[in-house]
C-alpha positions as CSV (number, residue, x, y, z in Angstrom):
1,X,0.0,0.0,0.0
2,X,1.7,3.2,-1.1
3,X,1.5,5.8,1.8
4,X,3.6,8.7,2.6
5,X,3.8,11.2,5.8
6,X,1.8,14.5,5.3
7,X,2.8,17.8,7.9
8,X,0.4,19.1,9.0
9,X,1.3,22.4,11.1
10,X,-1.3,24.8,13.1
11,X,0.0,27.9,14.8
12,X,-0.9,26.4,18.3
13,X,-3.3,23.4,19.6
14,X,-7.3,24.1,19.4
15,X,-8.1,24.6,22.7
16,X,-11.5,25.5,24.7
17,X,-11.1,28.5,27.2
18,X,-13.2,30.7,29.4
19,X,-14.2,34.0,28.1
20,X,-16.1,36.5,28.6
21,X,-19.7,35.9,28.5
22,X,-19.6,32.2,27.8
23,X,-16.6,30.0,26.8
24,X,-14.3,30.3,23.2
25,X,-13.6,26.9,21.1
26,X,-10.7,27.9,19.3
27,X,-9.7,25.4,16.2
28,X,-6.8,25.9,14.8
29,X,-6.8,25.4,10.8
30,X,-4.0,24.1,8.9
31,X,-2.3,25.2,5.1
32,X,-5.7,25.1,2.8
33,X,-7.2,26.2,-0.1
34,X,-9.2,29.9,-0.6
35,X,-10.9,31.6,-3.2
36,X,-7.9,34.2,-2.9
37,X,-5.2,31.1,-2.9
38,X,-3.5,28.9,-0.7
39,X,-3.1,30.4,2.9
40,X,-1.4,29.1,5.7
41,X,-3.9,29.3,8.5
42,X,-7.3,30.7,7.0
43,X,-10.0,31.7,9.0
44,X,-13.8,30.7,8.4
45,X,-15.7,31.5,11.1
46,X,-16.3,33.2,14.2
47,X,-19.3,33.0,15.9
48,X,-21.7,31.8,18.3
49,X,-23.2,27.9,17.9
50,X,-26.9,28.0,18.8
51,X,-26.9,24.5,20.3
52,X,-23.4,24.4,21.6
53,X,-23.9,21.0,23.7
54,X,-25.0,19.0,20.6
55,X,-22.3,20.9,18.3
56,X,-19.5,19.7,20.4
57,X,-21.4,15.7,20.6
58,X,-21.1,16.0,16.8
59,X,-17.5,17.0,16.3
60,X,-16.5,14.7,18.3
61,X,-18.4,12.3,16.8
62,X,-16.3,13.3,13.4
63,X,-12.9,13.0,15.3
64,X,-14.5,9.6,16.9
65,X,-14.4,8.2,13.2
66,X,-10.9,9.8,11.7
67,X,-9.4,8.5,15.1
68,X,-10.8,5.0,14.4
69,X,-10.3,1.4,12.1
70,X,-13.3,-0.6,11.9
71,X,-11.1,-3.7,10.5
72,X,-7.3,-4.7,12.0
73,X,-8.1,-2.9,14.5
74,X,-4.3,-3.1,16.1
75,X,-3.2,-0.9,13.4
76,X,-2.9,2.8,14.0
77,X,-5.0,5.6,12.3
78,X,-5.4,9.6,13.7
79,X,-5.7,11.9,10.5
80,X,-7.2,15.6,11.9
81,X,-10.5,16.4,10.3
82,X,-11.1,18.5,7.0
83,X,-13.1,21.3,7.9
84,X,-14.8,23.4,4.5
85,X,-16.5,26.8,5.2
86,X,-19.1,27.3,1.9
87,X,-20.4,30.5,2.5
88,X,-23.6,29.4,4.7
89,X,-22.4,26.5,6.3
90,X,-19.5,24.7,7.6
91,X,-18.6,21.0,7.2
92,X,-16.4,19.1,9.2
93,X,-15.7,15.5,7.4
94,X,-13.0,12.6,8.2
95,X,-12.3,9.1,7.2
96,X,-11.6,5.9,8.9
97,X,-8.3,4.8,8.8
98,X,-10.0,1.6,7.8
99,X,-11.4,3.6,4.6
100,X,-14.8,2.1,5.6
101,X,-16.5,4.8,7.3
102,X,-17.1,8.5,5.6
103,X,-18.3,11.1,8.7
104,X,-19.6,14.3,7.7
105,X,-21.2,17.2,10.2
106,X,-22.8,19.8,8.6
107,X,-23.6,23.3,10.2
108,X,-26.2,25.0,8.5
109,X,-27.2,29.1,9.2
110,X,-29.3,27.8,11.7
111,X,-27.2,26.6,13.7
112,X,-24.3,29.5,13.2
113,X,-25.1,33.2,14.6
114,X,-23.1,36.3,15.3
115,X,-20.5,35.7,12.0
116,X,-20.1,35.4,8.6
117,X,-18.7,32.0,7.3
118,X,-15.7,32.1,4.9
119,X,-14.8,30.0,1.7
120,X,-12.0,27.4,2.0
121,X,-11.2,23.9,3.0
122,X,-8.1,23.2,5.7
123,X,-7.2,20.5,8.0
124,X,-8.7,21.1,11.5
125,X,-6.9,19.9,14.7
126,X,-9.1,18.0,17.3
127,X,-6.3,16.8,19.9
128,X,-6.7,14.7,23.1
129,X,-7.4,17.6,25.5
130,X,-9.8,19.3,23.2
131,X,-12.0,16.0,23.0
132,X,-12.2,15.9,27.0
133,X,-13.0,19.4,27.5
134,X,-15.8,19.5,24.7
135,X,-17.1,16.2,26.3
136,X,-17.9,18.2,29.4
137,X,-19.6,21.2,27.6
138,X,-23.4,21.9,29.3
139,X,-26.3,22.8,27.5
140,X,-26.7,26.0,28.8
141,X,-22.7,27.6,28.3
142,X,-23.1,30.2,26.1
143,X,-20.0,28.8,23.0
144,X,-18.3,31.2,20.5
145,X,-16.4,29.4,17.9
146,X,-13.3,30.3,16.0
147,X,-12.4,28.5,12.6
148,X,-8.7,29.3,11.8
149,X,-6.2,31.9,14.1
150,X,-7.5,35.4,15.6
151,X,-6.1,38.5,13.2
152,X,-3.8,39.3,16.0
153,X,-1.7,35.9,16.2
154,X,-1.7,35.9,12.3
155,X,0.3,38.9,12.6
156,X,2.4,38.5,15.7
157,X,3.1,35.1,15.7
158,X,6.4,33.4,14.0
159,X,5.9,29.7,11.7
160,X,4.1,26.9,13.9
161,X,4.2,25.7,17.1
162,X,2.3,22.5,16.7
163,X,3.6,19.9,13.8
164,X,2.0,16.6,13.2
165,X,2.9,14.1,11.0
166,X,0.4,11.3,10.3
167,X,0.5,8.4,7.4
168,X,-1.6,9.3,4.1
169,X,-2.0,6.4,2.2
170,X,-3.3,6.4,-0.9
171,X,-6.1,4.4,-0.7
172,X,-7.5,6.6,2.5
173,X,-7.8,8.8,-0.8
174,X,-9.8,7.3,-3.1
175,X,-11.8,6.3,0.0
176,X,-13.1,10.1,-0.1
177,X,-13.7,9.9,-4.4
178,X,-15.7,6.5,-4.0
179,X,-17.8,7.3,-1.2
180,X,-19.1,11.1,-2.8
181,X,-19.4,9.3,-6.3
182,X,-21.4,5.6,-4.7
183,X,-23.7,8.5,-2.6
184,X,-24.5,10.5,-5.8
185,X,-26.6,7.0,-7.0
186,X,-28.3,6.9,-3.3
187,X,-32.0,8.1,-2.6
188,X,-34.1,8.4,0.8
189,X,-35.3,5.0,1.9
190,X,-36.6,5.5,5.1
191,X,-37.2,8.1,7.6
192,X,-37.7,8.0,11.4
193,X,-39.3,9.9,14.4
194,X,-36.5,10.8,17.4
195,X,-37.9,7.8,19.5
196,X,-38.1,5.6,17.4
197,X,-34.7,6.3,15.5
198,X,-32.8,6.1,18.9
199,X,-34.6,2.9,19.7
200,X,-33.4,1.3,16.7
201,X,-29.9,2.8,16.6
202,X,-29.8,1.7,20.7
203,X,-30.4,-1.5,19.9
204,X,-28.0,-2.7,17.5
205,X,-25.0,-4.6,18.2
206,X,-21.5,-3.1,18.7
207,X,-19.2,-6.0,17.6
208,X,-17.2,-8.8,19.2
209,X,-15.2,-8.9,22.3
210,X,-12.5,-7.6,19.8
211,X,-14.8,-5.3,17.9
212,X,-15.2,-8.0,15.0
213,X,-17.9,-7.2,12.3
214,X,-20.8,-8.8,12.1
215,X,-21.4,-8.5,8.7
216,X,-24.1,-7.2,6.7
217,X,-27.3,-7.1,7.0
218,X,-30.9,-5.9,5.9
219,X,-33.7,-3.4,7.2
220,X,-37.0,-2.2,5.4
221,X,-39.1,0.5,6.5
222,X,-42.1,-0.8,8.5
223,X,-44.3,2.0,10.1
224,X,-42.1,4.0,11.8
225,X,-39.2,1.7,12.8
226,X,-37.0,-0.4,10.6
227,X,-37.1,-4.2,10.8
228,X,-34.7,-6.5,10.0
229,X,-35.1,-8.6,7.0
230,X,-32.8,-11.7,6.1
231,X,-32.1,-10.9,2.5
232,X,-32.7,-8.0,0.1
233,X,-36.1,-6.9,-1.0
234,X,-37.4,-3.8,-3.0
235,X,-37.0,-0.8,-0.6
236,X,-34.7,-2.2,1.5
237,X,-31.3,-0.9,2.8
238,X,-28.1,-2.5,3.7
239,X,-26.8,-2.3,6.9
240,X,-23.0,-3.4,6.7
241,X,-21.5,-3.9,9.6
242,X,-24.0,-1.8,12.4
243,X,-21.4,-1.5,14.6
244,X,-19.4,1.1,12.6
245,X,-22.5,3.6,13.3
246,X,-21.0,3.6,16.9
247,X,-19.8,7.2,16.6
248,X,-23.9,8.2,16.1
249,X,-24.4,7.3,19.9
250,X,-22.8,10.3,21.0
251,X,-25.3,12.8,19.5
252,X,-28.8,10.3,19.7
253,X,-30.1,12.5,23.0
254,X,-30.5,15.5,20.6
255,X,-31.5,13.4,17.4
256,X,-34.7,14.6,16.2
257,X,-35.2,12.2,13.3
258,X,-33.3,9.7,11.0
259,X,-32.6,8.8,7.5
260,X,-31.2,6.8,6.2
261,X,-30.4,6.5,2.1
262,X,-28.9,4.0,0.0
263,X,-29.4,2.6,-3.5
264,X,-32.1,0.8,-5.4
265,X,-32.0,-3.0,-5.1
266,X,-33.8,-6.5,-6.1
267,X,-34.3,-9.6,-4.6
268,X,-30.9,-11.2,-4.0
269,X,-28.6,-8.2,-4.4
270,X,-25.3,-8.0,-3.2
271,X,-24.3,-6.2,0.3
272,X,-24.1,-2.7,-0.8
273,X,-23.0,1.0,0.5
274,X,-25.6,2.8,2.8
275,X,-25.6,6.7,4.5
276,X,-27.2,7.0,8.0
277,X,-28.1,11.0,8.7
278,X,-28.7,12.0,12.0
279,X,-30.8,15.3,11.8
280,X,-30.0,17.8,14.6
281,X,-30.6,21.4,16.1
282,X,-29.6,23.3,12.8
283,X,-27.1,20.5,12.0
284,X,-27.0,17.0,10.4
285,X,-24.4,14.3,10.8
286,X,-23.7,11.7,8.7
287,X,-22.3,8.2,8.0
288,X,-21.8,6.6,5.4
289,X,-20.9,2.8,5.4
290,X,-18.8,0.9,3.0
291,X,-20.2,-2.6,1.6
292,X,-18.6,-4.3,4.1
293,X,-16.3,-3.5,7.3
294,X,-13.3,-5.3,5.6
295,X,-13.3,-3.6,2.3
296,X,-12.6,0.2,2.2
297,X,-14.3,2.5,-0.1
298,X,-10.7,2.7,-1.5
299,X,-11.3,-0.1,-3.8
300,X,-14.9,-0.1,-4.7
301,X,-13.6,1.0,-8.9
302,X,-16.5,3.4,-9.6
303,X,-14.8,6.6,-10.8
304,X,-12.0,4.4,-12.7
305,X,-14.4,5.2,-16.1
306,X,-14.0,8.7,-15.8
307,X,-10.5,8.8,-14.9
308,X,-10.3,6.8,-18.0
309,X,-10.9,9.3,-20.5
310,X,-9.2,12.4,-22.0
311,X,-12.6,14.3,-22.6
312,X,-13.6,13.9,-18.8
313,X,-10.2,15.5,-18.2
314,X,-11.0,18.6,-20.2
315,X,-14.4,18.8,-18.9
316,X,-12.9,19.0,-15.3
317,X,-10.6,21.5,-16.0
318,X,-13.6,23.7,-17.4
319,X,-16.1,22.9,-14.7
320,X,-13.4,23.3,-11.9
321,X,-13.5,27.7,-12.6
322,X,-17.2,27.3,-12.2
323,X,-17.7,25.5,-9.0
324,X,-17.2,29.1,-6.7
325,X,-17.0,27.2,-3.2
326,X,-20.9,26.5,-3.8
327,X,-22.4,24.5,-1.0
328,X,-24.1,22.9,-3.8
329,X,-23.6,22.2,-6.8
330,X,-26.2,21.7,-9.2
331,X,-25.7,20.0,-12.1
332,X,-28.3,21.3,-14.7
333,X,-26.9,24.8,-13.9
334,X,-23.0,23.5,-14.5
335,X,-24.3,22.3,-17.7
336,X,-25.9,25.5,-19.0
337,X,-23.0,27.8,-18.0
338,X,-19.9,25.5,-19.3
339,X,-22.4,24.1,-22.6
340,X,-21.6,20.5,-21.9
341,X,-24.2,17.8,-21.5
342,X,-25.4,17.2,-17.8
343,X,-23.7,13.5,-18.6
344,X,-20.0,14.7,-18.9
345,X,-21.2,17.2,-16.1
346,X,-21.3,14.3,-13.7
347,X,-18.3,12.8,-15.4
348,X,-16.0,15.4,-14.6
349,X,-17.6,15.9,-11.5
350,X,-16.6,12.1,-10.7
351,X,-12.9,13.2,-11.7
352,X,-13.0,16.1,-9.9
353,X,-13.8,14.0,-6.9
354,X,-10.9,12.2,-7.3
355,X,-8.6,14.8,-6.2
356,X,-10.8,15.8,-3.4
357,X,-12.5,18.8,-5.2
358,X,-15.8,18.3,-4.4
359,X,-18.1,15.8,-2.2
360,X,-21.7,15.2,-2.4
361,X,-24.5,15.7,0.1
362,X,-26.9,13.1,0.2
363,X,-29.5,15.2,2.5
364,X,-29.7,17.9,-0.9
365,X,-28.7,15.3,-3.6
366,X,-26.1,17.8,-4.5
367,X,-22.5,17.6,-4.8
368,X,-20.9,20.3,-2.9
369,X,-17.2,22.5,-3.7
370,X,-14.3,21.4,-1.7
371,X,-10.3,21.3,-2.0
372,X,-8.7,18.4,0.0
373,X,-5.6,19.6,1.7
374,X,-3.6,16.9,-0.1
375,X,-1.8,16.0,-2.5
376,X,-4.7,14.4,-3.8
377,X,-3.5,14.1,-7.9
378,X,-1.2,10.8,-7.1
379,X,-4.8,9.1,-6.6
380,X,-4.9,8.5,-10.2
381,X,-1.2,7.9,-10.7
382,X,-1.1,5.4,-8.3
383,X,-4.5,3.7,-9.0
384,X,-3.0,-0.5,-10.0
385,X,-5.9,-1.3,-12.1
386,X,-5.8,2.0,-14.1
387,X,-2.1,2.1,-13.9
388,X,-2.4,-1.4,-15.7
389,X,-5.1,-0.5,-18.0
390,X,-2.6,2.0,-19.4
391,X,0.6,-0.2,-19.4
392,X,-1.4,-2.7,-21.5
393,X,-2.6,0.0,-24.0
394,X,1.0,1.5,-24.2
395,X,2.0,-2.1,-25.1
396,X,-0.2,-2.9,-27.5
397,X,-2.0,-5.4,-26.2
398,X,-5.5,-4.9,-27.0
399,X,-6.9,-6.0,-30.1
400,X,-11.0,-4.4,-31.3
401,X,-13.3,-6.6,-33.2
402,X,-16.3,-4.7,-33.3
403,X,-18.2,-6.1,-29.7
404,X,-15.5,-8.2,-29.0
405,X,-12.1,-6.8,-27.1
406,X,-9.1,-9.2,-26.5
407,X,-6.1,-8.7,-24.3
408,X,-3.3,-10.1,-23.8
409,X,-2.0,-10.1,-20.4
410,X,1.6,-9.6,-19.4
411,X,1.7,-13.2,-18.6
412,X,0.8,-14.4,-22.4
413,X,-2.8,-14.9,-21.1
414,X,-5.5,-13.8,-23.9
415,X,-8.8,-12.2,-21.9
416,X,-11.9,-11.5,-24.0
417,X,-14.1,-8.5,-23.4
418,X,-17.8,-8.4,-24.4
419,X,-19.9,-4.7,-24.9
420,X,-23.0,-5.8,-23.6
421,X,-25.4,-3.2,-23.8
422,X,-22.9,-0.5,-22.9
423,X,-21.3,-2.9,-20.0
424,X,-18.0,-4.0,-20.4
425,X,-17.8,-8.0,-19.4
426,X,-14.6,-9.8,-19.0
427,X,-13.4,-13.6,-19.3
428,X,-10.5,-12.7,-16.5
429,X,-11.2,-14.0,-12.7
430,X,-11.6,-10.9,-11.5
431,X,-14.6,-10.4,-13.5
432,X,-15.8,-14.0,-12.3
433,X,-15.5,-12.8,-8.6
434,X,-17.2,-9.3,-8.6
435,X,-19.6,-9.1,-11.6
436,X,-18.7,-5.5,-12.2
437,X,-19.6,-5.0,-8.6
438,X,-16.3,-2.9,-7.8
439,X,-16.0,-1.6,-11.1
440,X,-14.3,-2.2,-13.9
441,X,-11.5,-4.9,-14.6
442,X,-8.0,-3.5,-16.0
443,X,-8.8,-5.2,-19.3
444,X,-12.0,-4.0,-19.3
445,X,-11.2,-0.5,-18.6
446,X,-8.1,-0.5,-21.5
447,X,-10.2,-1.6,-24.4
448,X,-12.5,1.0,-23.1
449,X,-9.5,3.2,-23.3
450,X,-8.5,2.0,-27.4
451,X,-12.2,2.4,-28.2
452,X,-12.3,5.8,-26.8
453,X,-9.0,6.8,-29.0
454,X,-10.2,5.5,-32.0
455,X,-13.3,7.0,-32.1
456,X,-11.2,10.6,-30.9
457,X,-9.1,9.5,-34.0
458,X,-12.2,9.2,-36.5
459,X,-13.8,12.2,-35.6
460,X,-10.8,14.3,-35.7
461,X,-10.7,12.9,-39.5
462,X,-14.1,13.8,-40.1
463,X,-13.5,17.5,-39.1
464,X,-10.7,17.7,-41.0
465,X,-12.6,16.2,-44.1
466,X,-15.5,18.3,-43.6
467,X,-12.7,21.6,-43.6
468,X,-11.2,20.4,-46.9
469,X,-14.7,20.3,-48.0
């Protein structure tokens, strides 16, 4: 697994104080991305919360998931939080170092008051003593909030005095590309009143003495609860591993409904993704569960299509100058103002969302404008089945015969690829196994590549035809 060590520097450590009138939670931002450019510790907000007591149950909550692995547990993972101000809201989001669980906590206006929020996304530190004071917060303490460093300590104050440096592997980043992409095919399945959604969230299991999954399972909407089900029916929605949707526990006193969102399926479908929103006091917090706890996002093959093609390349480089740090995105307008079709829209949305340039809201079916502070390009450099896709082009080794693709493997192996009504099918094992289910195989994906430069070739011919004409 390639991984690599990423600084991340704040000017001192978040901290929560007494002040005057109340009490000040101070978090420190990180180098991140701004309308105006890259800054070393932007500011976003600063303000009162309306419903500090929740607010705090909810960040930590987010820093409850980037702190945690679902799956080989003994191994490490601590990655600060990504905090995005977009204007009228702010979102805090992490990752699992697992890559199976995607946290998000949205503020909305109502739950902000007293201060404009900026544009920008920036690492956010949550540290040891921060947790334990917000865990003591009381519902009445009056909470101003600061997003980024006070103007005076900009000014004053000298390089960092707080360094971390925390393991970034690659695949924690195409965790984030897969999960916005897999939500953008989700819908509402099922929503439920406060009591009954924190009886049902109460009551389901937390794992093994050692925290061990206990694989998926299946819920359908029935009145106003859910109810298991032992396989999938229409309306139904997966329910991989409950015990990742620990981290909702903290927040379930002030829940005042749930939903929960995942994709179509039919009798007999495979375990699939699933996004569990717990609506709040002028804020919603939200999982979002991979198909299982032992296989990451990172490797689910969705966006490999896009990243596939030239054209979805251009596109993104168009559709990037229009995004404006909206908090969303919609997709009809993107289309009208950049004259591209609403399909290559969401295609170079999906690339776009490989570097970590936007995310998608379930809760407003809307993608959203964000700039991961990462070096988030390597995801498609170092992405093996696209990496391999490309070698096999580069050597030649796939052959077209009209719905029939061969190619011939680096070990001499010859695969055959079928276009069957648009979907690529393969003869290799890996095919066999998943059924398309985690995307494309590497032969799959590189006759899609020769197909997609031949017919570039033929219609740069016809234009210059028709010029000569």
């Amino acid at each position: 697994m390639t991984r690599s060590l990423q600084a991340v520097a704040y000017r001192r450590p978040s901290v929560l104080e007494s002040a005057a009138g109340g009490q000040l939670l101070g978090l420190e931002t990180s180098r991140g991305a701004t309308p105006t450019g890259v800054k070393d510790h932007p500011q976003f907000f600063a303000g009162f919360l309306t419903s500090p007591q929740v607010a705090s149950a909810a960040l930590l909550a987010v820093a409850d998931v980037a702190a945690a692995r679902y799956y080989q547990q003994q191994l490490r993972a601590s990655l600060d939080p990504v905090v995005t101000g977009n204007g009228d809201r702010l979102r805090f989001e992490s990752f699992s170092g697992c890559c199976g669980v995607y946290a998000r906590l949205d503020v909305l206006e109502p739950g902000l008051d007293g201060g404009e929020v900026g544009h920008g996304t920036t690492n956010v530190d949550v540290n040891n003593p921060l947790r334990e004071a917000l865990s003591r917060i009381g519902s009445d303490d009056p909470l101003h909030l600061r997003v980024g460093p006070e103007e005076l300590a900009v000014t004053t104050l000298d390089g960092p005095v707080v360094e971390k440096k925390v393991p970034l592997p690659d695949r924690w980043l195409r965790g984030f590309a897969e999960a916005q992409m897999i939500a953008a095919g989700f819908d509402l399945r099922a929503e439920l009143p406060a009591a009954d959604a924190v009886r049902f969230l109460r009551a389901l299991p937390r794992g093994g003495a050692r925290g061990a999954s206990t694989g998926p399972r299946w819920v359908v909407l029935s009145g106003n609860t859910l109810r298991p089900t032992t396989r999938a029916v229409p309306g139904a929605v997966c329910l991989p591993g409950p015990e990742r949707l620990i981290a909702l526990q903290r927040v379930l006193r002030h829940a005042t409904a749930l939903r929960v969102y995942g994709p179509a399926v039919t009798g007999g479908a495979a375990a699939t993704a699933s996004a569990w929103e717990v609506v709040l006091p002028g804020m919603r917090l939200t999982l979002t569960l991979s198909p299982d706890a032992s296989r990451g996002f990172s490797g689910e093959g969705g966006v490999l299509d896009a990243l596939a093609t030239d054209e979805a390349a251009e596109d993104a480089e168009l559709i990037s100058v229009l995004l404006a740090w909206e908090p969303r995105v919609d997709v009809a307008d993107l289309a009208s103002a950049s004259g591209l079709t609403p399909e290559r829209v969401r295609a170079a949305l999906i690339r776009l969302g490989t570097s970590g340039r936007v995310g998608y809201d379930t809760a407003e079916a809307a993608y959203f404008h964000r700039e991961l502070p990462y070096d988030a390009e390597r995801v498609e450099r170092h992405n093996p089945r696209l990496r391999s896709a490309r070698a096999l082009v580069a050597a030649g080794a796939v052959a077209l015969d009209g719905a029939l693709g061969t190619v011939t493997a680096e070990d001499g192996h010859v695969h055959r690829v079928r276009d069957e009504a648009g979907v690529l099918s393969c003869s290799c094992l890996w095919w066999a196994k998943y059924r398309g289910g985690r995307g494309p195989c590497k032969h799959a994906l590189a006759v899609r590549m020769v197909r997609r430069g031949d017919a570039a070739a033929e219609r740069d011919m016809a234009r210059v035809e028709a010029d000569a004409r």
